[in-house]
N, C-alpha and C positions, 0 to 999 in steps of 0.2 A: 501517488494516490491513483487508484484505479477508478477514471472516471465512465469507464464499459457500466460500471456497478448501476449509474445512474439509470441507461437508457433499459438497463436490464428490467430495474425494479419499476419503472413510469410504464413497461409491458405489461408488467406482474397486474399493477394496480390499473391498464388498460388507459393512462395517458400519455397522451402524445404530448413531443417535446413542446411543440406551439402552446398548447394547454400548461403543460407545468410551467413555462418561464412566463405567460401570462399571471400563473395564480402567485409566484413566486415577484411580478413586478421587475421583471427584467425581458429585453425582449429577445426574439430569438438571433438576431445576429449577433446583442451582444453575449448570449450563454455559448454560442458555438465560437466567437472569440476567445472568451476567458476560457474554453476547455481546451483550444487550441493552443494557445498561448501559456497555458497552464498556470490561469491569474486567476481562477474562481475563488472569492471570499469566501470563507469561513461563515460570514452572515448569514450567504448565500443558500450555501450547502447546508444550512440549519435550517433556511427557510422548504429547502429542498425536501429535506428529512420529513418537516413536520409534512407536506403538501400529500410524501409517500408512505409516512406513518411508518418510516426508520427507524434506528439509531443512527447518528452517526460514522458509532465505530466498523459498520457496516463498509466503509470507502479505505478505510485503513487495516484492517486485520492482513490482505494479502502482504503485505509490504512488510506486515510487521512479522508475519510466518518467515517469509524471507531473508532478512534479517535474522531472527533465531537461528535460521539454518545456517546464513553465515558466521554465524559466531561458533555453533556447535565444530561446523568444519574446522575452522580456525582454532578452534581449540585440540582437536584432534589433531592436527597438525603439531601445535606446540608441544603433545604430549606425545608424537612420534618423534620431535625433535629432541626431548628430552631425554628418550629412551636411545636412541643412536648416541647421544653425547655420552651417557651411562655407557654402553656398549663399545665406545673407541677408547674411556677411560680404563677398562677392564683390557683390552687389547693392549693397550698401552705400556699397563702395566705387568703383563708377563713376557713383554718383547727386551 
């Protein structure tokens, strides 16, 4: 989860971290823990959303683009593997 996204948008909407984890009911050492630590709830992060008038999915789309791209790779891969196995079969068979 890209937590950069938070301080991003608490700019956008011109709150400071002190502010959000106040209206949010957490205080600020423990929001820079759980982001450190990489323990922030889910609760949390919803309570966050509503404070910046998000969506959630807003914290997770980088991760999940990435992801696609590893799989597109990885499938491009299998389907070079494929084609060389076709390719030593055909060699193979006029040897």
């Amino acid at each position: 989860m890209n937590y950069d996204k938070i301080k991003i948008f608490a700019n956008k909407n011109k709150i400071s971290v002190k502010e959000l984890t106040e209206r949010i009911g957490m205080t600020e050492q423990g929001y820079y823990l759980a982001i450190k630590n990489n323990t922030l709830k889910i609760r949390d992060l919803e309570k966050i959303c509503n404070v910046l008038k998000i969506s959630i999915v807003n914290f997770f789309e980088d991760s999940t683009n990435e992801q696609i791209k590893e799989i597109k790779y990885l499938s491009e891969i299998s389907e070079l593997k494929n084609k060389i196995i076709s390719l030593q079969d055909i060699i193979l068979t006029k040897i």
